[in-house]
LUMVO-306448 format. One record per residue (C-alpha): residue number from 1; residue in one letter; chain; x, y, z. Coordinates in pm, 1 decimal. Layout:
pt num->NUM	residuo->A	cadena->A	u->X	v->Y	w->Z
...
END
This chain:
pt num->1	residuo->X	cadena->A	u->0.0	v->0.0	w->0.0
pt num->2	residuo->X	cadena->A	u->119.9	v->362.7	w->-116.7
pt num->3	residuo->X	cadena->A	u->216.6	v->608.5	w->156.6
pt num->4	residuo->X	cadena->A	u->-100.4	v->871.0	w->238.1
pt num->5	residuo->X	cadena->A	u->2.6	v->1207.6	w->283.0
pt num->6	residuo->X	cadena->A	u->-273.0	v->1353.6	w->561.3
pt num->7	residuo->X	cadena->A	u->-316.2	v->1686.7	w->458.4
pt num->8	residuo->X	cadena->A	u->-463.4	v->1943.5	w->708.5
pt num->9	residuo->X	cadena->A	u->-821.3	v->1945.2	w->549.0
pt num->10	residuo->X	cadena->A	u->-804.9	v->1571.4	w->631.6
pt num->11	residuo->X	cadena->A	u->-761.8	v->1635.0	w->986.1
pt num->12	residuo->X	cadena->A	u->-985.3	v->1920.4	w->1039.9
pt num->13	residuo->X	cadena->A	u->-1281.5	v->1693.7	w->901.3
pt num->14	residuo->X	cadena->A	u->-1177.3	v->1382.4	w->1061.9
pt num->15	residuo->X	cadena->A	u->-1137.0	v->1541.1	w->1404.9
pt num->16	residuo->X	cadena->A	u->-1523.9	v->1668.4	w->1315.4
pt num->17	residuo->X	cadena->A	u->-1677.8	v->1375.3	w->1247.3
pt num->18	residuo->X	cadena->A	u->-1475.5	v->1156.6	w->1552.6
pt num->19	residuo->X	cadena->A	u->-1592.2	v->1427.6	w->1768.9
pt num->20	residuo->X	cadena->A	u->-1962.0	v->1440.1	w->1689.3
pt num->21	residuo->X	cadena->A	u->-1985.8	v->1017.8	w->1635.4
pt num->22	residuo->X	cadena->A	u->-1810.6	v->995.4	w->1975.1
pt num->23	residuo->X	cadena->A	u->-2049.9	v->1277.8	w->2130.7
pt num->24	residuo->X	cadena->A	u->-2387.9	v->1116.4	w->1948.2
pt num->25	residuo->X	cadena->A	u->-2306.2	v->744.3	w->2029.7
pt num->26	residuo->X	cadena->A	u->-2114.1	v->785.1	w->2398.5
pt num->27	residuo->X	cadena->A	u->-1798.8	v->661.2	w->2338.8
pt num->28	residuo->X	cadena->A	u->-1431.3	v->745.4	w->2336.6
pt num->29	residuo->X	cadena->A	u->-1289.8	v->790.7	w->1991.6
pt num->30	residuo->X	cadena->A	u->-968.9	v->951.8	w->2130.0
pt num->31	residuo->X	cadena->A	u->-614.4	v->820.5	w->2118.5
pt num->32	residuo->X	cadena->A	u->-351.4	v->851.4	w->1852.6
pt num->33	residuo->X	cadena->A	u->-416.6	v->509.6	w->1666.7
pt num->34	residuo->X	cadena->A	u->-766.1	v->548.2	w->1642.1
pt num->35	residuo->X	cadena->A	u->-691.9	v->986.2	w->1538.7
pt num->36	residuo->X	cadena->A	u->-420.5	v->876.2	w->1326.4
pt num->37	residuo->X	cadena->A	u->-675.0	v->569.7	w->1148.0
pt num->38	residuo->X	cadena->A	u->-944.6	v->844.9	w->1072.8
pt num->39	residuo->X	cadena->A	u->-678.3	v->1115.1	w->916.0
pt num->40	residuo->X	cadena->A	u->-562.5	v->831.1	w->690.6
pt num->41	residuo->X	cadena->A	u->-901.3	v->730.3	w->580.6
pt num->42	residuo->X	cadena->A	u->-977.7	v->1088.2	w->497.8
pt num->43	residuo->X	cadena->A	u->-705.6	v->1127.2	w->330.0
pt num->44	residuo->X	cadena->A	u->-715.9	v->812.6	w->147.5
pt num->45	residuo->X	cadena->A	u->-1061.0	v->909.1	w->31.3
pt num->46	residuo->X	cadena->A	u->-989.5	v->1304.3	w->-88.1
pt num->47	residuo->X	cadena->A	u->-694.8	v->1152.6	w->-303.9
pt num->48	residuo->X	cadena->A	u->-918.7	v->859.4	w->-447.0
pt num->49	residuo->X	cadena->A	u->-1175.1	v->1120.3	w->-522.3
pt num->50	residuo->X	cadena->A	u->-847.6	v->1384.1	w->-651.9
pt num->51	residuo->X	cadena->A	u->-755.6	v->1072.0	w->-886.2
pt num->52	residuo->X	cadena->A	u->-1098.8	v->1027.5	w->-1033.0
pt num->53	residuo->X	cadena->A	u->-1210.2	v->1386.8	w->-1104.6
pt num->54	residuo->X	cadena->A	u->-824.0	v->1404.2	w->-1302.3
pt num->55	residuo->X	cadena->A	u->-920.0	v->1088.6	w->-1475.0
pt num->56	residuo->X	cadena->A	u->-1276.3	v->1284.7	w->-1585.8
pt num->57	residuo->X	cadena->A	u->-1119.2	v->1584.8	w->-1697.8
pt num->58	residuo->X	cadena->A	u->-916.5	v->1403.1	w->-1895.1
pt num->59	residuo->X	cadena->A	u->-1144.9	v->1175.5	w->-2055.3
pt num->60	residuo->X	cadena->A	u->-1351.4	v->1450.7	w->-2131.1
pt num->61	residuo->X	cadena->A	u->-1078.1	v->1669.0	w->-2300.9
pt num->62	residuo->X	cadena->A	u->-1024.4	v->1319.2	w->-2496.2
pt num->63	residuo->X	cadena->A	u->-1364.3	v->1287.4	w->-2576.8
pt num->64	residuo->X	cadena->A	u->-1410.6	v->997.1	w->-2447.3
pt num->65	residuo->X	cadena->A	u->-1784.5	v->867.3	w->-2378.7
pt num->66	residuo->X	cadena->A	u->-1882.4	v->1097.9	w->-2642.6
pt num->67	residuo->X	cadena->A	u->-1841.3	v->1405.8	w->-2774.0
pt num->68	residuo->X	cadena->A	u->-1725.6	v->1725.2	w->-2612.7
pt num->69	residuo->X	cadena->A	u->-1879.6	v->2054.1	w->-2632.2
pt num->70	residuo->X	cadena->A	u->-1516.5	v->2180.8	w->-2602.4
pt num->71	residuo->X	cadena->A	u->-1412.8	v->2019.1	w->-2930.8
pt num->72	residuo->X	cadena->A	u->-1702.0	v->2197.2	w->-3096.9
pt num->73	residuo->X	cadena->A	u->-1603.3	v->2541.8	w->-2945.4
pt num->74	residuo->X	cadena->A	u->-1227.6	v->2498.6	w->-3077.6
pt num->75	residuo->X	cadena->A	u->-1331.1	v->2345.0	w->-3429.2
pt num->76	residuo->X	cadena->A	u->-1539.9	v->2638.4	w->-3482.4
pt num->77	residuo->X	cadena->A	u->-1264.1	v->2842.1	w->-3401.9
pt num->78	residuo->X	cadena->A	u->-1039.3	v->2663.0	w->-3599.5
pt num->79	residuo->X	cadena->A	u->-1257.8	v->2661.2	w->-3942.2
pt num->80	residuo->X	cadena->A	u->-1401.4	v->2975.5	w->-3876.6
pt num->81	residuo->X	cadena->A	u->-1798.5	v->2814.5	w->-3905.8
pt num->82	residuo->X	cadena->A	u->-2034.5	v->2712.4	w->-3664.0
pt num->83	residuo->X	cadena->A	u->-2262.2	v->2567.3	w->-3825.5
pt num->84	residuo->X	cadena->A	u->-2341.9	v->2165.8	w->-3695.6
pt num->85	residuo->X	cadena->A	u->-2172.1	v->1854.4	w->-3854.8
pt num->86	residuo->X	cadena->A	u->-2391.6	v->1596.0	w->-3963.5
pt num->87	residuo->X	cadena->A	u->-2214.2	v->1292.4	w->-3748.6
pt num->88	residuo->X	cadena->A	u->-2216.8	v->1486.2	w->-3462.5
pt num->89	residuo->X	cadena->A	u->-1893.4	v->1510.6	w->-3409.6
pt num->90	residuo->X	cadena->A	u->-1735.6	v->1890.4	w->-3470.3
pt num->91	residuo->X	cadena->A	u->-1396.7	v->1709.3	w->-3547.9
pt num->92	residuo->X	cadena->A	u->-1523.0	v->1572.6	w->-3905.6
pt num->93	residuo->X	cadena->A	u->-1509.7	v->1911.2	w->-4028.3
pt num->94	residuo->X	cadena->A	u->-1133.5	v->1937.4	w->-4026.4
pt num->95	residuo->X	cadena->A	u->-923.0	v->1856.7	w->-4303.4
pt num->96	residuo->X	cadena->A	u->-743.9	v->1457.8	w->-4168.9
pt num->97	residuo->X	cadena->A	u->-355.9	v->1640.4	w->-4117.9
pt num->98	residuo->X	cadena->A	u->-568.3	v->1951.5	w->-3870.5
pt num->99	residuo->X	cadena->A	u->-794.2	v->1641.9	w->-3732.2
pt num->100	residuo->X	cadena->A	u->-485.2	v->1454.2	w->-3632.5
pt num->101	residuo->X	cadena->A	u->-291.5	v->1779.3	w->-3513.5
pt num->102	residuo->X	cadena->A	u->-594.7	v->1831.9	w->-3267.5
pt num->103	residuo->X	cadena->A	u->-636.4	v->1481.6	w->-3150.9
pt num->104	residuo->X	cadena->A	u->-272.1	v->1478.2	w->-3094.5
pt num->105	residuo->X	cadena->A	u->-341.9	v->1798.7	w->-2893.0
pt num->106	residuo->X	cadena->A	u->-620.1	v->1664.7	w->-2677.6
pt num->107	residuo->X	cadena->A	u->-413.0	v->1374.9	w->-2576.6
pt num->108	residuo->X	cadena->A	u->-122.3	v->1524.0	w->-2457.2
pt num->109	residuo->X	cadena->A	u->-350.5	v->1804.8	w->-2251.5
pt num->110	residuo->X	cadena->A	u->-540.8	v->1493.3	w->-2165.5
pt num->111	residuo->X	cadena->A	u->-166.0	v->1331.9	w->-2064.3
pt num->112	residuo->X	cadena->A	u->-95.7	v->1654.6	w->-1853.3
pt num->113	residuo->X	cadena->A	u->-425.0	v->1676.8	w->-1663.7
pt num->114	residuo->X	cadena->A	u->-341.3	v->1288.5	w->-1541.3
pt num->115	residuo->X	cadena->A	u->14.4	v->1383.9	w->-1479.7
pt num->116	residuo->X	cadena->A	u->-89.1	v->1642.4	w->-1263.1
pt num->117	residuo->X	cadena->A	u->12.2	v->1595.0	w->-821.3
pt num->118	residuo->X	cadena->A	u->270.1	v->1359.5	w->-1015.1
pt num->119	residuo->X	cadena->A	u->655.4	v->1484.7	w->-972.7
END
């Protein structure tokens, strides 16, 4: 299992919730194993959640699970129209060397957003 850096948000809502459950149910929550148990299940969870909403973004910059609005936006810039493309897809409008310069584009923005938190 990968190290969990416990960031102060982690603590501050940890300590919150041990407190109240501790207060609502009567019992003692307090000692640094059980603390130190709840920070690192906070924790755990805020990067899982970090991870996913990267994952998303980047998918959605892709365009994967469908088209993006984005893509339409930048195609129209690109060709200078805005008028709809029958497929669906804005991307069918470029010429294939333009299509493949912007896919290539997407990807590696896509490739940053995932690298992101990652030194």
């Amino acid at each position: 299992m990968t190290d969990v850096k416990v960031e102060q948000c982690d603590e501050d809502e940890a300590h919150y919730l041990v407190g109240k459950l501790a207060m609502d149910l009567g019992i003692n929550l307090t000692g640094d194993a059980v603390r130190d148990l709840f920070y690192a299940s906070f924790a755990r969870h805020r990067q899982a959640a970090e991870k996913a909403q990267q994952e998303r973004d980047a998918a959605y910059i892709e365009g994967k699970g469908g088209v993006i609005p984005g893509a339409t936006v930048f195609v129209s810039l690109i060709t200078g129209e805005n008028m709809p493309c029958m497929s669906g897809d804005a991307r069918d409008k470029l010429n294939p060397h333009k299509r493949r310069q912007f896919d290539d584009a997407t990807r590696d923005l896509a490739t940053a957003i995932r690298s992101q938190g990652h030194e």
